[in-house]
N, C-alpha and C positions, 0 to 999 in steps of 0.2 A: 504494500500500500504506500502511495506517495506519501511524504511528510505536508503538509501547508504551511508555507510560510506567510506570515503577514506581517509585513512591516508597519512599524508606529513612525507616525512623522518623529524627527526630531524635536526637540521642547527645550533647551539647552545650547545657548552660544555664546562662545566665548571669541569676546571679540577684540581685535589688541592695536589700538589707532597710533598712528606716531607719536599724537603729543596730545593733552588736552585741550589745546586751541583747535584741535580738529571734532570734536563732539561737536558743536552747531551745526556743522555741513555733515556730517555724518548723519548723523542724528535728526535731521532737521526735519523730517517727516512725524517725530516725537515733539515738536516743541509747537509752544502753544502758543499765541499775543492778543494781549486785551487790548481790546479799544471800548472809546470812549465815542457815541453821537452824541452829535450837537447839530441843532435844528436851528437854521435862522428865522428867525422869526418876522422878518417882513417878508422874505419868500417861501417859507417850509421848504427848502432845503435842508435836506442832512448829510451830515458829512462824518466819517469816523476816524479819528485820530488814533497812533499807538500810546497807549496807559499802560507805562512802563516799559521793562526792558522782557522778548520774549524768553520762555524760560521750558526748562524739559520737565514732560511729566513724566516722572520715573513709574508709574503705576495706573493699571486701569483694570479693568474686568479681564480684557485679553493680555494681557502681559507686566511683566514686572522689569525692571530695569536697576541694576544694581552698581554702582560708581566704584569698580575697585580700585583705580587709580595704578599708584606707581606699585610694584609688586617688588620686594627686595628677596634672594636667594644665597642660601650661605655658600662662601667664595673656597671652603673648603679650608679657612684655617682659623685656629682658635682664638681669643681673647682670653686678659683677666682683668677682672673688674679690683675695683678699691680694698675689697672684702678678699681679694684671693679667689673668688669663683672664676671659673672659666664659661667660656658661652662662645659660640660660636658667630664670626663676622661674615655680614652680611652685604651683598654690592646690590645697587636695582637694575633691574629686569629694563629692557629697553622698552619702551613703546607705554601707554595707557593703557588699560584695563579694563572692562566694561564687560559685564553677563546681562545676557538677556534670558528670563523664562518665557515664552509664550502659552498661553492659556486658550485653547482651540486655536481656532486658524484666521481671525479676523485681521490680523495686524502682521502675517506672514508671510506674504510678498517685501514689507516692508524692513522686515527682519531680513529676510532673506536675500536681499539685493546689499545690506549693510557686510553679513557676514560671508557674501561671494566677495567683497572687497579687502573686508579685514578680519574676515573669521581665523583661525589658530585650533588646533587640538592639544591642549595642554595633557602632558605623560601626567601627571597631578596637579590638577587646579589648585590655586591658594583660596578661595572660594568658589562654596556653591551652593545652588538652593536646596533647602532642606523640606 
């Protein structure tokens, strides 16, 4: 008898941008801007301003978005601290950090076009969703 295999989309990406000035254009199908109408009132015309600066939602029913930032990895040699403990030294990880969960498939074209850009497979993630 055949085995069935059936694949589950992936829900899991781990994505690793050059720097953090690159999250707005990555991301920028995430980010939100309020505006503000204002109606003249001798013609009702309305017009909408941006109210404030736009900003990422990191969260929604379809997915979660989690900022891991600069990620540091031990360089393979030890320290001692004041106390005489040793502890192992640490260098950072090139690039920014960023996990996405998705939560069904609504916002998964949008993921998915982020992480054919900047997706990664970490051997062991330093975070992930639980």
């Amino acid at each position: 008898m055949d085995e069935l295999i059936i694949e589950t989309p992936k829900t899991d990406f781990y994505i690793k941008l050059p720097s953090e000035a690159d999250l707005p254009t990555a991301f920028a199908a995430f980010y939100k801007q309020d505006y503000v109408t204002v109606v003249d009132e001798e013609t009702g015309e309305s017009t909408q301003t941006p109210d404030g600066d736009a900003y990422l939602v990191t969260h929604s029913h379809d997915y979660a978005i989690d900022l891991v930032g600069v990620i540091h990895e031990p360089t393979g040699n030890m320290l001692t601290d004041d106390e005489g403990n040793e502890y192992p030294e640490t260098a950072p990880v090139d690039g920014w950090h960023v996990n996405v969960r998705l939560v069904g498939d609504g916002r998964r074209e949008d993921v998915e076009a982020i992480d054919a850009l900047y997706g990664v497979v970490p051997n062991s993630p330093s975070r992930v969703f639980l």
